[in-house]
C-alpha positions as CSV (number, residue, x, y, z in Angstrom):
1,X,-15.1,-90.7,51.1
2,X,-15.6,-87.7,49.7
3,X,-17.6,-85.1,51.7
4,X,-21.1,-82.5,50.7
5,X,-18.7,-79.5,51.0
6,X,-16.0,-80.8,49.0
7,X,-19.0,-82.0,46.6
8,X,-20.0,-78.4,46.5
9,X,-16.6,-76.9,45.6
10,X,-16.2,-78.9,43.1
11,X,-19.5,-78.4,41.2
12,X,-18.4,-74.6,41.6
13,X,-15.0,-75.1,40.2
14,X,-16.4,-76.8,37.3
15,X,-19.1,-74.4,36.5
16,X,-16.8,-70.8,36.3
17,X,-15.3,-70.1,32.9
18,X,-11.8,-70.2,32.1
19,X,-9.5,-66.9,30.7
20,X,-9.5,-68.7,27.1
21,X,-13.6,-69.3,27.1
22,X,-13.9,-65.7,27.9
23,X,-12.1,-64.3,25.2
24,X,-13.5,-66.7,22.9
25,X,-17.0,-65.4,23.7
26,X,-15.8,-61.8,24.2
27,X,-13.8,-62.4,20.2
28,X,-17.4,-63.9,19.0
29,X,-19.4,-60.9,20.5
30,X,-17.2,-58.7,18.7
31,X,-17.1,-60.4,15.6
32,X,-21.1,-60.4,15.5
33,X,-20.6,-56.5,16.4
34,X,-18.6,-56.0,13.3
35,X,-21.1,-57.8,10.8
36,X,-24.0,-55.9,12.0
37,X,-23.0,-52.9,12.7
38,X,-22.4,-51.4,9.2
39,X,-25.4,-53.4,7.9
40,X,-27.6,-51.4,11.0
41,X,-26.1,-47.9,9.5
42,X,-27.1,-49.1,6.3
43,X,-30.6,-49.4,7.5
44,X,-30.7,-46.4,9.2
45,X,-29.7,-44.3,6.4
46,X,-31.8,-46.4,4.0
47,X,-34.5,-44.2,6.3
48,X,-33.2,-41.2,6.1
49,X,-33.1,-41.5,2.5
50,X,-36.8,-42.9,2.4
51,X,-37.9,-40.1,4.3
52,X,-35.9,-37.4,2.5
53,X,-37.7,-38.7,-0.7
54,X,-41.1,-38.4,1.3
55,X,-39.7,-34.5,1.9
56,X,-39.5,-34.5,-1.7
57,X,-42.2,-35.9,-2.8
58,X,-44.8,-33.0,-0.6
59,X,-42.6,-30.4,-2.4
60,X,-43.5,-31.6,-5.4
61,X,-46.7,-32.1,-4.8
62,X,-46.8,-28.3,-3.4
63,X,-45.0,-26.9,-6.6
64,X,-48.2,-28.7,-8.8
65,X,-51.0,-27.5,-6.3
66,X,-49.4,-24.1,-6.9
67,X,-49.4,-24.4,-10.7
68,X,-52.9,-25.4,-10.6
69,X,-54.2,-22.7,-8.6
70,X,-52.4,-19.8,-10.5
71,X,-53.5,-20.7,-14.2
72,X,-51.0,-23.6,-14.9
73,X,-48.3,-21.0,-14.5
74,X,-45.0,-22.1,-12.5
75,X,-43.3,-20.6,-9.3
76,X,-40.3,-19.1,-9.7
77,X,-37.2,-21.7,-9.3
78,X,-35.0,-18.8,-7.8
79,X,-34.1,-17.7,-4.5
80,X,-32.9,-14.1,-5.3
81,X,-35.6,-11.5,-5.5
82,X,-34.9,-8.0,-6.7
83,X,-38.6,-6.6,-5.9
84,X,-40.7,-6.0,-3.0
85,X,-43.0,-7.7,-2.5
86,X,-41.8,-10.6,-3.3
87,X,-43.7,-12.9,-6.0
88,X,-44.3,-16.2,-7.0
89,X,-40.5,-17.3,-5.8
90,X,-40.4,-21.0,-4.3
91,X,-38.0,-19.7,-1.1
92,X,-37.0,-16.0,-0.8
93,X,-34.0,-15.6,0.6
94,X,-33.3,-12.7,-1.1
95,X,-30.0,-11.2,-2.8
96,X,-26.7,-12.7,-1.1
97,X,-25.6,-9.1,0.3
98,X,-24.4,-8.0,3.9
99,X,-27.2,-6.8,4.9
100,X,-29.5,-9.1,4.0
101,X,-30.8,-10.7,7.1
102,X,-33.7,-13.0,6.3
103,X,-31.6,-15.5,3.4
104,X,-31.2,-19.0,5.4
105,X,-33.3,-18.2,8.2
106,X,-37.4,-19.9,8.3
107,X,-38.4,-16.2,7.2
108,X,-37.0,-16.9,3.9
109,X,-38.8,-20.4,3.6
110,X,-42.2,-19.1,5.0
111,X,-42.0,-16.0,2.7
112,X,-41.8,-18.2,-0.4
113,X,-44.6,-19.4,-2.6
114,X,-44.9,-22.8,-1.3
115,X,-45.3,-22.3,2.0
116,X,-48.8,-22.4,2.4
117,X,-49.6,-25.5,-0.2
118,X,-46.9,-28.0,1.9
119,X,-48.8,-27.3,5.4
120,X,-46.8,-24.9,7.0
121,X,-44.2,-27.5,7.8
122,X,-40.5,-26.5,8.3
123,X,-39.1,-30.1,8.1
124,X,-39.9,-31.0,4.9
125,X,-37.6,-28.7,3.1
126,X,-34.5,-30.4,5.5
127,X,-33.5,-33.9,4.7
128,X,-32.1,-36.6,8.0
129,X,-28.7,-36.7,6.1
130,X,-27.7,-33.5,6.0
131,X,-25.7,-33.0,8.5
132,X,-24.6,-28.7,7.6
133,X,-26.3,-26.1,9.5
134,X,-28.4,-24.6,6.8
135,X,-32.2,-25.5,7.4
136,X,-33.3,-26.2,3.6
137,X,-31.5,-29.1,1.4
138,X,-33.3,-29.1,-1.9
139,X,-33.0,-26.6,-4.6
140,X,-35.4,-26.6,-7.6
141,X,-34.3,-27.3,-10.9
142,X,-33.4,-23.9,-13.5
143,X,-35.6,-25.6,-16.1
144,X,-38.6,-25.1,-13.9
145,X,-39.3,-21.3,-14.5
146,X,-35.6,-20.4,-13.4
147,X,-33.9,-17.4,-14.7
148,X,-34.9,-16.8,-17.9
149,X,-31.7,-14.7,-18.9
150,X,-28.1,-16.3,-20.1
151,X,-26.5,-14.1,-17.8
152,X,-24.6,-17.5,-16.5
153,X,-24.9,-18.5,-19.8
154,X,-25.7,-22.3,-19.3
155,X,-28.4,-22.4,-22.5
156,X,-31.2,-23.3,-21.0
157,X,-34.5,-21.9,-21.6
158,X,-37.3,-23.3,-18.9
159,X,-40.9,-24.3,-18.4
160,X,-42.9,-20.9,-17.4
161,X,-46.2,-23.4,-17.3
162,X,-46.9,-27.2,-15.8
163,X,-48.9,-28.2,-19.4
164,X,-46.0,-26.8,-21.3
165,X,-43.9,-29.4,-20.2
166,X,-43.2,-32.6,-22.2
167,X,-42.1,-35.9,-21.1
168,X,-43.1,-35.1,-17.5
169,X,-41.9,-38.2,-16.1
170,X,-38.2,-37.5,-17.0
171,X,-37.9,-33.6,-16.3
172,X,-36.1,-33.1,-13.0
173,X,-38.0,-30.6,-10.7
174,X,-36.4,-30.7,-6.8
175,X,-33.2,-32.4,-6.2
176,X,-30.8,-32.6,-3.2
177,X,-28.4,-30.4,-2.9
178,X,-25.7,-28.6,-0.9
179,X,-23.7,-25.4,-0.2
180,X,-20.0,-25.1,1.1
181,X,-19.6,-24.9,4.5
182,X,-19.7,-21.6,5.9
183,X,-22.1,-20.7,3.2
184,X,-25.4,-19.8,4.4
185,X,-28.2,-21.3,2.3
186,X,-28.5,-22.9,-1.3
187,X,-28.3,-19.8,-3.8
188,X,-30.9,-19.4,-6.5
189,X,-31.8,-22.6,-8.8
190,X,-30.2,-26.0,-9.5
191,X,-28.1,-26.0,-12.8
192,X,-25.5,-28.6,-12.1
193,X,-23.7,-28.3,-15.9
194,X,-21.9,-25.4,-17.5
195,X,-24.3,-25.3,-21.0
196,X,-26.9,-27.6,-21.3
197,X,-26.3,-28.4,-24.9
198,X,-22.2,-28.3,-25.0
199,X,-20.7,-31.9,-26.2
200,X,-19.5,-33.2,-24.3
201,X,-21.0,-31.4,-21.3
202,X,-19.1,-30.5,-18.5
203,X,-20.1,-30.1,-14.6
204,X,-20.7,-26.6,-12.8
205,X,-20.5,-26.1,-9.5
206,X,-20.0,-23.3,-6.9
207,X,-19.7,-23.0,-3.0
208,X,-23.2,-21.8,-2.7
209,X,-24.7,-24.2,-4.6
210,X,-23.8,-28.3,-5.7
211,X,-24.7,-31.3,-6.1
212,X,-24.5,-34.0,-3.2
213,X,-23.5,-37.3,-2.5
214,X,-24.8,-37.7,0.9
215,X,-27.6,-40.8,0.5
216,X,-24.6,-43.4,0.0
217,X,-23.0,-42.1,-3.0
218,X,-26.3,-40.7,-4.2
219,X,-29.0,-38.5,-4.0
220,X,-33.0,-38.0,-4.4
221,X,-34.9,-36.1,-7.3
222,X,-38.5,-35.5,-8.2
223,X,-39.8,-35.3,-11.6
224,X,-42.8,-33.0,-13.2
225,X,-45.3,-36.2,-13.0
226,X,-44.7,-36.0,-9.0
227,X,-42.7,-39.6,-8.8
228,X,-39.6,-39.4,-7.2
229,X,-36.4,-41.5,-7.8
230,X,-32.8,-42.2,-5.9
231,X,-29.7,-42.0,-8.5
232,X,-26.8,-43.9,-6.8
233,X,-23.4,-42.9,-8.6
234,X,-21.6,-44.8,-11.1
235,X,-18.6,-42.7,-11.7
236,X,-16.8,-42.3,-8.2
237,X,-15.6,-39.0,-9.5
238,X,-19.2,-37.6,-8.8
239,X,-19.1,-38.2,-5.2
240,X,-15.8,-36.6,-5.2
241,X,-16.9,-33.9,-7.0
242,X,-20.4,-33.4,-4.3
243,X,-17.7,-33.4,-1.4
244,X,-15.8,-30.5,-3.5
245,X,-12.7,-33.0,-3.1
246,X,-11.9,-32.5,-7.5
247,X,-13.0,-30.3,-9.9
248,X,-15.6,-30.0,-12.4
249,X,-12.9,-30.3,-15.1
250,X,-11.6,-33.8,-13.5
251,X,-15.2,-34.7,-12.7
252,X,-16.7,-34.6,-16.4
253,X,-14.8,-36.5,-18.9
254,X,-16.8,-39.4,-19.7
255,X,-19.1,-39.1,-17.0
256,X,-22.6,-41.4,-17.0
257,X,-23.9,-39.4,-13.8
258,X,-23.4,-35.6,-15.5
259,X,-25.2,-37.3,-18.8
260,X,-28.1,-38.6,-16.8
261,X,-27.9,-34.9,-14.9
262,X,-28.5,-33.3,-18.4
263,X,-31.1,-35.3,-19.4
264,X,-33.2,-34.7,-16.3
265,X,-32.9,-31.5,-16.9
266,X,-33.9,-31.0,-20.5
267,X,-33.3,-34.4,-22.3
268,X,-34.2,-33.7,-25.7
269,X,-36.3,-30.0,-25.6
């Protein structure tokens, strides 16, 4: 006759798991762990990319308010000022000399031209992905007003005016970009090719100034009609070339992503 207590142990016995169930559910958990995890990352950065482009997009919209409120003409794309006070420059962080004290720091961003028209707000001009020190990650394109010398010789000769501007909606105005570590802010305007009209082209880049690859294998731009697009990489070489892991030379041959560079940046002006 079998008795309540023995009744009771028995129900217990039957109801704890075993070693082998255990590591079945602890191998399932894990698995589960494995095939989400890189798809939450990818959703998280998706953000960070979505609101880097939202960053981008107030710039923009900042750079045309300015146009419109100073006769059509441009601010300047550069970051190095040789006159006091300083005029009509997007940023001002000034010449990159020893002594200069206010380059990289919010001074130079609230000194700059834009300042005012994007609301006073220090967190646009730094996207979620970057993960360097420097508090700005855009630069604005060379073609937009930038220097209008060829003392680096790369041919171009940009847009002093917004209604001088053809094709709008395919001329790049800010784009992501990035300086060498240790380097302490994104120097003067973005070029990323050595001459705009060489066949084929080839890449230029430089510690203080490149272009990134940081939105997976990508990056943001904004055009002179205010949209705003993300470029993922077809050439792996770019990436590698944004993480200053190969050189320009290596990077170019045959490259779709430096062809679709130089079109943003001039196409056929």
């Amino acid at each position: 006759m079998t008795t309540p207590s023995h009744n009771a142990r028995a129900g217990t016995e039957r109801g704890a798991f075993t070693l082998v169930e255990l590591l079945v559910v602890i191998t399932i958990i894990a698995l589960l762990m494995s095939i989400l995890l890189p798809a939450l990352a990818g959703a998280r950065e998706q953000g960070k990319r979505i609101h880097c482009m939202a960053n981008m997009s107030s710039l923009t919209k900042a750079w045309l308010m300015y146009a419109l409120q100073n006769d059509d003409n441009l601010c300047s794309a550069d970051t190095e000022w040789n006159e006091t006070p300083v005029r009509g420059h997007w940023v001002a962080d000034g010449p990159d000399i020893t002594t200069n004290l206010i380059g990289g720091t919010q001074q130079a961003i609230s000194d700059g031209a834009l300042w005012s028209y994007i609301g006073q707000e220090i967190k646009a001009y730094k996207c979620k992905s970057d993960s360097s020190d420097l508090i700005r990650s855009y630069a604005l394109s060379r073609t937009m007003n930038g220097k209008t010398c060829d003392c680096e010789h790369d041919g171009i000769v940009s847009f002093k005016t917004w209604s001088s501007i053809r094709a709008a909606s395919t001329k790049m105005v800010f784009v992501d970009a990035a300086a060498m570590e240790g380097e302490k802010w994104i120097e003067g305007s973005f070029c990323c090719v050595k001459k705009i009209d060489d066949i084929p082209p080839q890449w230029f880049n430089r510690s203080t100034r490149n272009i990134t690859a940081r939105h997976s294998d990508g990056c943001n731009l904004s055009f002179a009609d205010s949209h705003c697009e993300y470029w993922k990489y077809t050439d792996p070489r770019t990436a590698e070339l944004a993480y200053w892991q190969i050189g320009s030379e290596d990077a170019s041959p045959e490259n779709a992503d430096l062809d679709r560079f130089v079109q943003a940046l001039w196409g056929n002006q």
